[in-house]
Backbone as CSV, one residue per row, in Angstrom:
resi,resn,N_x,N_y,N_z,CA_x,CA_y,CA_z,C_x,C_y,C_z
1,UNK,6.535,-7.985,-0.833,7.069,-6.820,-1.524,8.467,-7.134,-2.050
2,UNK,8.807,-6.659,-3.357,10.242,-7.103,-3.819,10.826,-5.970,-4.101
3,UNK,12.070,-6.106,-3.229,13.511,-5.092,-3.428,14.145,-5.168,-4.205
4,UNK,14.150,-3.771,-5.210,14.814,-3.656,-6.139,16.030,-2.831,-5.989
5,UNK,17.219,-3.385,-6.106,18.330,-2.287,-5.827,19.326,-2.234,-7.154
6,UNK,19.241,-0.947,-7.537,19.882,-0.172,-8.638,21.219,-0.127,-8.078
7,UNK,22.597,-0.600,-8.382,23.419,-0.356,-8.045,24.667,0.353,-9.017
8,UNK,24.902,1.436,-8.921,25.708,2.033,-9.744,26.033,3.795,-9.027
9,UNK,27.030,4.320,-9.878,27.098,5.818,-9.099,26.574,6.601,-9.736
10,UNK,25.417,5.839,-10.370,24.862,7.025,-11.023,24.564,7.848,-12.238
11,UNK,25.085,6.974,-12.933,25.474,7.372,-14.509,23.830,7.129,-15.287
12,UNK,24.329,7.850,-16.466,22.824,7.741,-17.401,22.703,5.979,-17.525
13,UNK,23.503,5.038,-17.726,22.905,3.672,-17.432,22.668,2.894,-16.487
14,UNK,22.679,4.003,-14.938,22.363,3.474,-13.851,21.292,4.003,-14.218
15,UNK,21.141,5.743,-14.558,19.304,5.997,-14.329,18.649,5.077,-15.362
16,UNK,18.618,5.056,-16.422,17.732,4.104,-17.291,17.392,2.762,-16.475
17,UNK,18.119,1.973,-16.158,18.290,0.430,-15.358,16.985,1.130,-14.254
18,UNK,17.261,1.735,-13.724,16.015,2.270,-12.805,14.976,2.818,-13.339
19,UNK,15.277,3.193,-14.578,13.563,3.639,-15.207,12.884,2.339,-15.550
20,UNK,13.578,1.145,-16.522,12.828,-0.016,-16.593,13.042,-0.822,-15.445
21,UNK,13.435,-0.609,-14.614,13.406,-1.559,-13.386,11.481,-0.992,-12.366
22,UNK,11.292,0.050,-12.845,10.210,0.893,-12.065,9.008,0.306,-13.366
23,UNK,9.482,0.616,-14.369,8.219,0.519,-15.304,8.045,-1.354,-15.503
24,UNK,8.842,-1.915,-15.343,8.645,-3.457,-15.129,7.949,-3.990,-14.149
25,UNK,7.870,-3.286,-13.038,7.461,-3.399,-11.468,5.940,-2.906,-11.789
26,UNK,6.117,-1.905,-12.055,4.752,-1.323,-12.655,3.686,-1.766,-13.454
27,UNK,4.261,-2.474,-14.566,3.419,-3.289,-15.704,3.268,-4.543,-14.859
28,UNK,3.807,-5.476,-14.085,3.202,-6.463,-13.293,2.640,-6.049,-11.943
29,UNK,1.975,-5.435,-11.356,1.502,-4.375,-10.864,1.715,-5.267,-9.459
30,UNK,3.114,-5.093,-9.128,3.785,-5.422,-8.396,3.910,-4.706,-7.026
31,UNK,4.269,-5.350,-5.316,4.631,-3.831,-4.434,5.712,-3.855,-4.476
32,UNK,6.566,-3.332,-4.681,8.103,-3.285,-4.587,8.479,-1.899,-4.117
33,UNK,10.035,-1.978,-3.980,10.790,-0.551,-3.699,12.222,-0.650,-4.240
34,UNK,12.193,0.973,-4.365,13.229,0.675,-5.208,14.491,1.526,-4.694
35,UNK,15.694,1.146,-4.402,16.880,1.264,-3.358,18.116,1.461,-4.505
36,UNK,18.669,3.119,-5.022,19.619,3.336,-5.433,20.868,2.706,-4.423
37,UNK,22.044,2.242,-4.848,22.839,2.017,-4.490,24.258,2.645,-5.051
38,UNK,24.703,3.769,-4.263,25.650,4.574,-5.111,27.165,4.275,-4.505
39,UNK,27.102,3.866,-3.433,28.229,4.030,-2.577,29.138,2.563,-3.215
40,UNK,30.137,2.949,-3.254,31.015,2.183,-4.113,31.336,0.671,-2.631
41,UNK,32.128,0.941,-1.573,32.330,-0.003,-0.712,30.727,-0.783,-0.540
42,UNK,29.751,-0.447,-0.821,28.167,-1.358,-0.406,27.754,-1.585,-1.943
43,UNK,28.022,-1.489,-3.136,28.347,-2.081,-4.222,29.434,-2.795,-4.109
44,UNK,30.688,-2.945,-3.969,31.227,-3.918,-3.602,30.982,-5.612,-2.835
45,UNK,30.267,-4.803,-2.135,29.672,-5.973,-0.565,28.825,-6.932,-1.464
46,UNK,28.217,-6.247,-2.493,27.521,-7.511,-3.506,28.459,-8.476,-4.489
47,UNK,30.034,-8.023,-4.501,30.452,-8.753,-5.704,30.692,-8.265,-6.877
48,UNK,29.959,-6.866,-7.058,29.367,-6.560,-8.320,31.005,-5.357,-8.601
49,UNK,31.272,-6.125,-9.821,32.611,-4.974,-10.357,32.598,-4.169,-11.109
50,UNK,31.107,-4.581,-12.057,30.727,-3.718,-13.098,29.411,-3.089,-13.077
51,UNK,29.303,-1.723,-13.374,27.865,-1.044,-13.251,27.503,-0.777,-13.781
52,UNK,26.180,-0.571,-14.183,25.152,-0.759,-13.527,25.025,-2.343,-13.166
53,UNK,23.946,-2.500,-11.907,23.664,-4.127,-11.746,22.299,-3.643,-11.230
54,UNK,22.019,-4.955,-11.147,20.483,-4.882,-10.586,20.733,-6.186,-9.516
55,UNK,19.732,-6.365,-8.861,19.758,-6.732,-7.076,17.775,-6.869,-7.236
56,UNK,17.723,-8.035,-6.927,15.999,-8.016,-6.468,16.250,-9.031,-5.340
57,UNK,15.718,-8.337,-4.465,15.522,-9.282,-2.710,16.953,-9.182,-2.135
58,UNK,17.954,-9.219,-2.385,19.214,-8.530,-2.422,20.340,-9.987,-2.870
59,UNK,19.883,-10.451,-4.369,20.649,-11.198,-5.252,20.631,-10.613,-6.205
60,UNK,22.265,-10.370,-6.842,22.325,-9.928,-7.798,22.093,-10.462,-9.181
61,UNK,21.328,-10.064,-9.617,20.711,-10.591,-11.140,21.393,-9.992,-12.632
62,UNK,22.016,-9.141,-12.619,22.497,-8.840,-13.752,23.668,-7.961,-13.802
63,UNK,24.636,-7.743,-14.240,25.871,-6.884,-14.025,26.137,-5.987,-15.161
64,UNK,26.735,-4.917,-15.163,27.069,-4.520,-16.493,26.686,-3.965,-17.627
65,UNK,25.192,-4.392,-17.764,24.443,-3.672,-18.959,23.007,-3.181,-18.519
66,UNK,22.154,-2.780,-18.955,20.739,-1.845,-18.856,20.077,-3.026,-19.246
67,UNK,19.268,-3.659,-18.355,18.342,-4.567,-18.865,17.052,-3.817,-19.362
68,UNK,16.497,-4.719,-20.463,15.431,-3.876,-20.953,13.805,-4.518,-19.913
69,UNK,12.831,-4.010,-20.363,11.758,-3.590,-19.423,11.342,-5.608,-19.083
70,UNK,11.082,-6.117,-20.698,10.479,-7.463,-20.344,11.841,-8.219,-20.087
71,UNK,12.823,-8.205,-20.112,13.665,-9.021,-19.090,13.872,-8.646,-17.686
72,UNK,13.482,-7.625,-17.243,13.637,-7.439,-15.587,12.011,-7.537,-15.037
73,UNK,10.994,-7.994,-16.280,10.134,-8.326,-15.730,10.174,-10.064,-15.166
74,UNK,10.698,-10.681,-16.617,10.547,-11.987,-15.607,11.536,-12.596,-14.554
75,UNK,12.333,-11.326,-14.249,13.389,-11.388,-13.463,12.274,-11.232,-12.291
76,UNK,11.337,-10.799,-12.063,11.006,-10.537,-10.831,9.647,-11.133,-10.864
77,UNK,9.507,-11.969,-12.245,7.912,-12.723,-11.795,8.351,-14.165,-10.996
């Protein structure tokens, strides 16, 4: 099963990052879960300075921008 963690406080480009992070998971009909991360000190603990990021298995894969659906797919094939 692969952990997907949305890390951001929340903003409309944290929710999007989590809509194609779900519909990517989905189209490779993947088991995964998916783990908002809002709290600023446990966003930190990753490194991550800029938000939104994304986190699969708990490495951070992308910082900063909304990945779209087929790049966080082969992020997680």
């Amino acid at each position: 099963m692969k952990k997907i963690q949305i890390l951001g406080t929340g903003c409309p480009k944290c929710k999007k990052l989590s809509e194609n992070a779900e519909a990517a998971a989905k189209e490779l009909a993947i088991e995964y879960e998916i783990e908002k991360v809002s709290e600023i000190n446990e966003i930190m603990k990753f490194g991550v300075m800029v938000t939104p990021a994304l986190a699969i298995d708990g490495q951070v894969k992308i910082t900063g921008k909304v990945a779209d659906v087929s790049t966080i797919k082969k992020m997680l094939s």
